[in-house]
N, C-alpha and C positions, 0 to 999 in steps of 0.2 A: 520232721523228726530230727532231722541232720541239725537243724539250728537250735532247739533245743536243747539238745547232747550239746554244741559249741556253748551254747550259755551257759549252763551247768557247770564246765570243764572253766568258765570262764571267771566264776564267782566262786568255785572251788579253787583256784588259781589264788586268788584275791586274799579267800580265808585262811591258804594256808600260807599266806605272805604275812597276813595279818598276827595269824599265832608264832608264826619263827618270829617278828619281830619283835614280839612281847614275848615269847622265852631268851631269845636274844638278850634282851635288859634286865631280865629278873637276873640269867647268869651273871651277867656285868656288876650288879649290885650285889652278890654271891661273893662273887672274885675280889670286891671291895671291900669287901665286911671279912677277907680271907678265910669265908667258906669255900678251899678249892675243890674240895670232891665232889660236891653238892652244885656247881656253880660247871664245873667238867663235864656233869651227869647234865643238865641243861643244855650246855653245849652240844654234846654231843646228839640230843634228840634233834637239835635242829638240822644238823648233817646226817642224820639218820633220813629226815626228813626229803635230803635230795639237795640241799643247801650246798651251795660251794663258792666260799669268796676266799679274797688273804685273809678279811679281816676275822673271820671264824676259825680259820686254821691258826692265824696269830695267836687270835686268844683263847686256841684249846694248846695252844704249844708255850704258852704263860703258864697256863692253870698245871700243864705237868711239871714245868721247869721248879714251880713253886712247889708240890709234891716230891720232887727227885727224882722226878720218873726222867733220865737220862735217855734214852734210844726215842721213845715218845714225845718227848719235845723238841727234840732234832728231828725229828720225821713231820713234825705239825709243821715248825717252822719253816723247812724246804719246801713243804708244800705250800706254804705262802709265798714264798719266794720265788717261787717259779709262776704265779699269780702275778708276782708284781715284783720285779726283778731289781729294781734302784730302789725297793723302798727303806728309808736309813732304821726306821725304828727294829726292824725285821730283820736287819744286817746285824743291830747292835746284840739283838735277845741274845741269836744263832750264834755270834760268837762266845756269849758267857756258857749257853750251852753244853757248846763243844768243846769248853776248858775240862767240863765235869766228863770226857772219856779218857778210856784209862789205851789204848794205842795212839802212839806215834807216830804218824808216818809221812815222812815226806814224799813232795811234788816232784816229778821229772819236769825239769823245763823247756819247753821247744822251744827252738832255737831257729836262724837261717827263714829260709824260702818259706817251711809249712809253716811257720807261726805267721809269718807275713800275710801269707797268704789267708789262715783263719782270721789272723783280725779283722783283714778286709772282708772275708764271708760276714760275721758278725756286726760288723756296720749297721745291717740291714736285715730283716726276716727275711724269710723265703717269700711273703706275698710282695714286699718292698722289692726286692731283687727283680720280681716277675713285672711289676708293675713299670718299674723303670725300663727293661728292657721291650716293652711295649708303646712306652714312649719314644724308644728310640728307633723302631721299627715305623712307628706314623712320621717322623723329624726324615726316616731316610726316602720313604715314600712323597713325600713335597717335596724334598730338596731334589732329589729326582725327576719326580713333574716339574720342577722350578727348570734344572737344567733341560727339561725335554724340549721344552718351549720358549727360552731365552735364545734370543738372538744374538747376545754380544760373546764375545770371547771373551772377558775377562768373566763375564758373571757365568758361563757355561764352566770355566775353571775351579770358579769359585765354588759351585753346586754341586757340582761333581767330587770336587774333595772332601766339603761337608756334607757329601752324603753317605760316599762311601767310611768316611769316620763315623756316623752315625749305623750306620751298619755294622761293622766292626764292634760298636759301644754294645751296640743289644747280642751280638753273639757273647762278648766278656759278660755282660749282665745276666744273659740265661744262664751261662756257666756255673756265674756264681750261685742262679740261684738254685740251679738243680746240687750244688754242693752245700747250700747250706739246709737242704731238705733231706741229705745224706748225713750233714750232722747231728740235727734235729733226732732225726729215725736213730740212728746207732747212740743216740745218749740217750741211755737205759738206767738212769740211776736208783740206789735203794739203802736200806739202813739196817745193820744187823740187830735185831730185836732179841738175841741169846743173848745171856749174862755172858757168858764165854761158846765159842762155840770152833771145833777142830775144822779148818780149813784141810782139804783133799784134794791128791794127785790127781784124782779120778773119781767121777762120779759114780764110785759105792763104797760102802762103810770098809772094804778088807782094804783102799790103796794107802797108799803112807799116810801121814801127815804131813802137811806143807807149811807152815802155819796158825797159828791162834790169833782170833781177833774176837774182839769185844762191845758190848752193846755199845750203838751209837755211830759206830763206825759208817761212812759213806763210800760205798764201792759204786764200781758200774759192772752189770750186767749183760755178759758178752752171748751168751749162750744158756737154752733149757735142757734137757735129758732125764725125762721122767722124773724124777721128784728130786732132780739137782741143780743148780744154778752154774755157771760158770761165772766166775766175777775176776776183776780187775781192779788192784790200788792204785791209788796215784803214781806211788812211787815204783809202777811197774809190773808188780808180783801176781801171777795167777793162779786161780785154784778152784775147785768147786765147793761150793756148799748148799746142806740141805736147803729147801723150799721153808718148811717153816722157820727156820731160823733169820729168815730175811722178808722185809718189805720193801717192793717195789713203791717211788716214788711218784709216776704217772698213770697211777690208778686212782680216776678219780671219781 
């Protein structure tokens, strides 16, 4: 019975590979012919479908940019990008994109030790970081048996100091990489989907106003509080705002 159900699951697998790829291309020739609603409307059945690459997110974040639909095509596009992070065509769209929003706002720049230090997290993923620091834990493990069981004094010198630098290497390497799992985790990004919508002290409608920002905008999401967000700009400023007025980026 069990192996029937896997066949089943396995040929239904297949067919619905089969129809996302031919809705796939009928959009694509939609998109060509600049039928973009029609061609959108395609697209999106096949991520309805359970579909997730850049290149579907690319090209539903074309078909709005070519709409004007401003917040939804910065939203597709990120989510491509975060698929496939150097890719140039994905960089080039995302920046014409985000000429068409209407705030400003600049970057704070780090500076000194913690930028140094992030560049060097970002090197490498968190599995990159983990994997390396387990090479260096087997390198201090033999250089260790090496020294256990060498006779000479220069080679006992020798194994002992390259080992214990190899030890040393996998402690800086775990480090990094439980810190680059810490940056991973706390970057919460998302894109404001109101035409305009009132930034708050506090999450509920009687605290001040703190700010206004507008469709498109890319905040990071610090905090939830019942049907409020806490966000952060680049250039510092924080504030809460409603739940629907914002989409989270790593919902996929």
């Amino acid at each position: 019975m069990k192996q029937l159900i896997y066949i089943l699951a396995f040929f239904g697998s297949i067919l619905t590979f089969a129809q996302n790829s031919q809705l796939f291309d009928d959009a694509n020739a939609l998109y060509n012919d600049a039928n973009y609603t029609e061609a959108l409307e395609k697209y999106k059945t096949v991520l309805n479908s359970g579909e997730h690459s850049a290149e579907l997110y690319f090209n539903i974040g074309n078909a709005h940019y070519k709409l004007n639909h401003i917040a939804p095509s910065i939203y597709y596009y990120e989510k491509a990008l975060l698929l496939k992070p150097n890719d140039k065509d994905i960089k080039n769209n995302i920046a014409f994109a985000r000429n068409m929003t209407v705030d400003a706002i600049d970057s704070v720049p780090e500076v000194g030790i913690s930028k140094l230090i992030k560049n060097v997290t970002n090197m490498m993923s968190f599995d990159g970081w983990a994997k390396t620091a387990i090479v260096f834990v087997m390198l201090f493990v033999m250089l260790f048996i090496a020294y256990y069981f060498s006779h000479s004094t220069s080679k006992k010198r020798l194994t002992f100091l390259t080992s214990n630098l190899s030890f040393v290497l996998a402690i800086v390497s775990l480090v990094f990489a439980f810190h680059k799992f810490k940056l991973v985790s706390n970057d919460q990004p998302a894109i404001i989907f109101a035409q305009e919508t009132k930034i708050k002290s506090e999450p509920n409608l009687r605290s001040t106003e703190s700010f206004v920002l507008h469709e498109g905008t890319k905040v990071q999401v610090l905090d939830t509080v019942s049907n409020w967000k806490k966000i952060k700009l680049s250039d510092g400023k924080v504030g809460w705002i409603a739940n629907d007025d914002i989409k989270m980026l790593k919902n996929f």
